[in-house]
N, C-alpha and C positions, 0 to 999 in steps of 0.2 A: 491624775493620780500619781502619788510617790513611785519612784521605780525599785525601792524597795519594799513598798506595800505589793507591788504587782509582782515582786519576783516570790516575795513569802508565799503570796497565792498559788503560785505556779509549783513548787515546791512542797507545797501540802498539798496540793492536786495531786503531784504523780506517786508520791507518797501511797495516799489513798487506794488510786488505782493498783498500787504494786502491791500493796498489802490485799486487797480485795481479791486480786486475779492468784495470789500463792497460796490466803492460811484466812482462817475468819479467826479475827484479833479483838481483842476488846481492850476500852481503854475508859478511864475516868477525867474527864476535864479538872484542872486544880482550881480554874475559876467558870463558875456557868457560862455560855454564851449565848444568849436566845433559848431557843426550846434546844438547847444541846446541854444538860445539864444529866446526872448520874451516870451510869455505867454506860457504855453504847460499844454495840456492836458495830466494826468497821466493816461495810458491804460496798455494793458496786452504789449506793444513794447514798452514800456518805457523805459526799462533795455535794450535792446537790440540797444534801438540808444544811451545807454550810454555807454555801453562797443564798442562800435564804435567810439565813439568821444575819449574816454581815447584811444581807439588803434590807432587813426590819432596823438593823443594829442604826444603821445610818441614817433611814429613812427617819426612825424617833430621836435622834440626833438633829438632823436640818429643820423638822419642825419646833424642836424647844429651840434653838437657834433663832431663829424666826421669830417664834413668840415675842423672845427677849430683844431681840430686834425690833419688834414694833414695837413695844412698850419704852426703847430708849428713845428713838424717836419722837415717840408723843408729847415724850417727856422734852424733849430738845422744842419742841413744836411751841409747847408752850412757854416754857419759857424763850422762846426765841423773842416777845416785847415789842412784834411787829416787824422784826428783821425780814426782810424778803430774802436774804442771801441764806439764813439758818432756816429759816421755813422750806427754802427751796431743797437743802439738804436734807431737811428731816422728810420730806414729802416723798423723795428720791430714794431713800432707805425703806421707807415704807413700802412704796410699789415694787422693791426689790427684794423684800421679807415676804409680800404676799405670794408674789410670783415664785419664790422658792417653795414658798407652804403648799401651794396649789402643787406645784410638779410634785412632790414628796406625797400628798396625801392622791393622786390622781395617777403618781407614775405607772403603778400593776395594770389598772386601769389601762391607761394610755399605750401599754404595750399591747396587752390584749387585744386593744381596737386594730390595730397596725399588725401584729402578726400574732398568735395565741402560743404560736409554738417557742417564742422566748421567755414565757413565764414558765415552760414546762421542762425541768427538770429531769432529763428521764437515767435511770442507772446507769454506770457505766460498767458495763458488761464486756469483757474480753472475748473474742467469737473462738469458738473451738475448732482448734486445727484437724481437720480431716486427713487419716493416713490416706497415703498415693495406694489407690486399688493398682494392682498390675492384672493385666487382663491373661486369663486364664487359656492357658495352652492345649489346645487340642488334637494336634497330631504332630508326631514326629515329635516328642517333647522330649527333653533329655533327661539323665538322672538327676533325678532329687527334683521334680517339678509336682507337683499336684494332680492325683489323676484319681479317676472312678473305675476306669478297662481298661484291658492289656492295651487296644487297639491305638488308646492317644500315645503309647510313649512307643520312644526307638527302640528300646529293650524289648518291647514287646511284652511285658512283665510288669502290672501295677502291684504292688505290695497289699493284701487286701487288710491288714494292721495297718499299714505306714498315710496308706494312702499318696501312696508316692511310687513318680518310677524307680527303680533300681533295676540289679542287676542280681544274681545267684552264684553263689559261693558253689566248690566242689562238692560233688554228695547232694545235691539237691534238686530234685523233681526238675525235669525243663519240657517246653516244647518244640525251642528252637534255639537256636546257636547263641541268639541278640539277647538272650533272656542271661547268658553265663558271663562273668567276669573274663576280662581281659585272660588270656591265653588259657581259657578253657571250650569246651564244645559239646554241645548235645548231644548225649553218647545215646543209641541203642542199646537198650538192656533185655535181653531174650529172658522172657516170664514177667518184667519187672517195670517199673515206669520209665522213663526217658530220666537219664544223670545228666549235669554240667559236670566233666570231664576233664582231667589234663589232656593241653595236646599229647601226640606224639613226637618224639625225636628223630632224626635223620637216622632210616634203616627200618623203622619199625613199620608194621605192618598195618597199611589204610584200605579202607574198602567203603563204598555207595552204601553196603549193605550195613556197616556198621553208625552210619552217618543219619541224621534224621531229616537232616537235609536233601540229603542226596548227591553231595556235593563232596568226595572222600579228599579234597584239597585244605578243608575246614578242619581235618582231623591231627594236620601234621601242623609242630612248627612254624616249620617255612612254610607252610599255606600251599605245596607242592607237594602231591601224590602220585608218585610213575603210576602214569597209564598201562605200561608196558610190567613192569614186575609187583606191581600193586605195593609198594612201600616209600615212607615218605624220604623224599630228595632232598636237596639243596635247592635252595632259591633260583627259578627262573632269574 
């Protein structure tokens, strides 16, 4: 076959497919081609009813081909006047007309027999990209992870809106330190619920008793509450 009949092919193949797999496109042929004639929608069997219509297009092609091949022949035949050398030519054309006519009218056929799946056409369909699942985190998760209970995330604190872990601003309900933003702390509140907190600064006054933790080193800055005068220190 021409190498540039087979690059056209190729060409209007990916075509096809590019078109099929972005937008459903329609188009009108200027000249019919086989059963590709009015308006048609470009799909994923687009390609597939064209290489059908080029294999009828040709197939009715190599047999009038043919035809007229034997008929020049017969005609060479007779008048050949007894030549064995024209007779021998016209005989040779013959067996070589018929033998095209048979492949042409026998080839669907003949494929069939040999394997079924190359007369079959099937759509070409683009496979759908699967988003990557990330596997869902169940303890110790960090902020902004996915969750259902306090218990899977570090905060301690699933957001029952967000459905996510976070963390708690000043002023706001806590049950534990991990639940409050960075330099804040679950305050005891005498009558009231438990605050995330500012810490306190170096002098101020820490205590177990103010802490919900228990822990009055959580309540200071430096992370440092004298044991001895109860107020937060400087940095060990």
């Amino acid at each position: 076959m021409d190498k540039k009949i087979i690059i056209a092919i190729i060409v209007l193949g990916i075509f096809f497919i590019f078109n099929a797999a972005l937008a459903q496109v329609t188009f009108t042929p200027q000249v019919p081609f086989g059963s590709i004639t009015g308006e048609i929608q470009i799909g994923p069997d687009t390609v597939g009813q064209y290489v059908k219509a080029v294999i009828a297009f040709v197939s009715a092609i190599v047999i009038v081909a043919a035809i007229i091949m034997i008929m020049v022949a017969g005609v060479q035949w007779i008048t050949a006047a007894g030549d064995s050398g024209k007779i021998g030519k016209a005989k040779d054309t013959i067996i070589k007309a018929v033998t095209g006519l048979v492949i042409a009218l026998f080839a669907v056929f003949i494929l069939q027999l040999i394997n079924p799946a190359t007369t079959i056409f099937k759509p070409l369909t683009p496979e759908e990209i699967q988003p990557i699942q990330k596997e869902a985190c169940t303890s110790s998760c960090p902020e902004g992870s996915d969750c259902t209970s306090d218990t899977q995330c570090s905060s301690n604190y699933c957001s029952p809106s967000l459905k996510k872990c976070t963390t708690l601003a000043g002023g706001t309900n806590c049950t534990n330190t991990n639940q409050c933003l960075l330099g804040l702390y679950c305050k005891k509140i005498a009558g009231n619920p438990n605050q995330c907190s500012a810490k306190n600064p170096i002098g101020s006054d820490c205590s177990i008793v103010d802490a919900v933790s228990g822990n009055a080193n959580e309540m200071c800055q430096t992370n440092n509450c004298d044991a001895t005068t109860k107020k937060c220190a400087s940095s060990l």
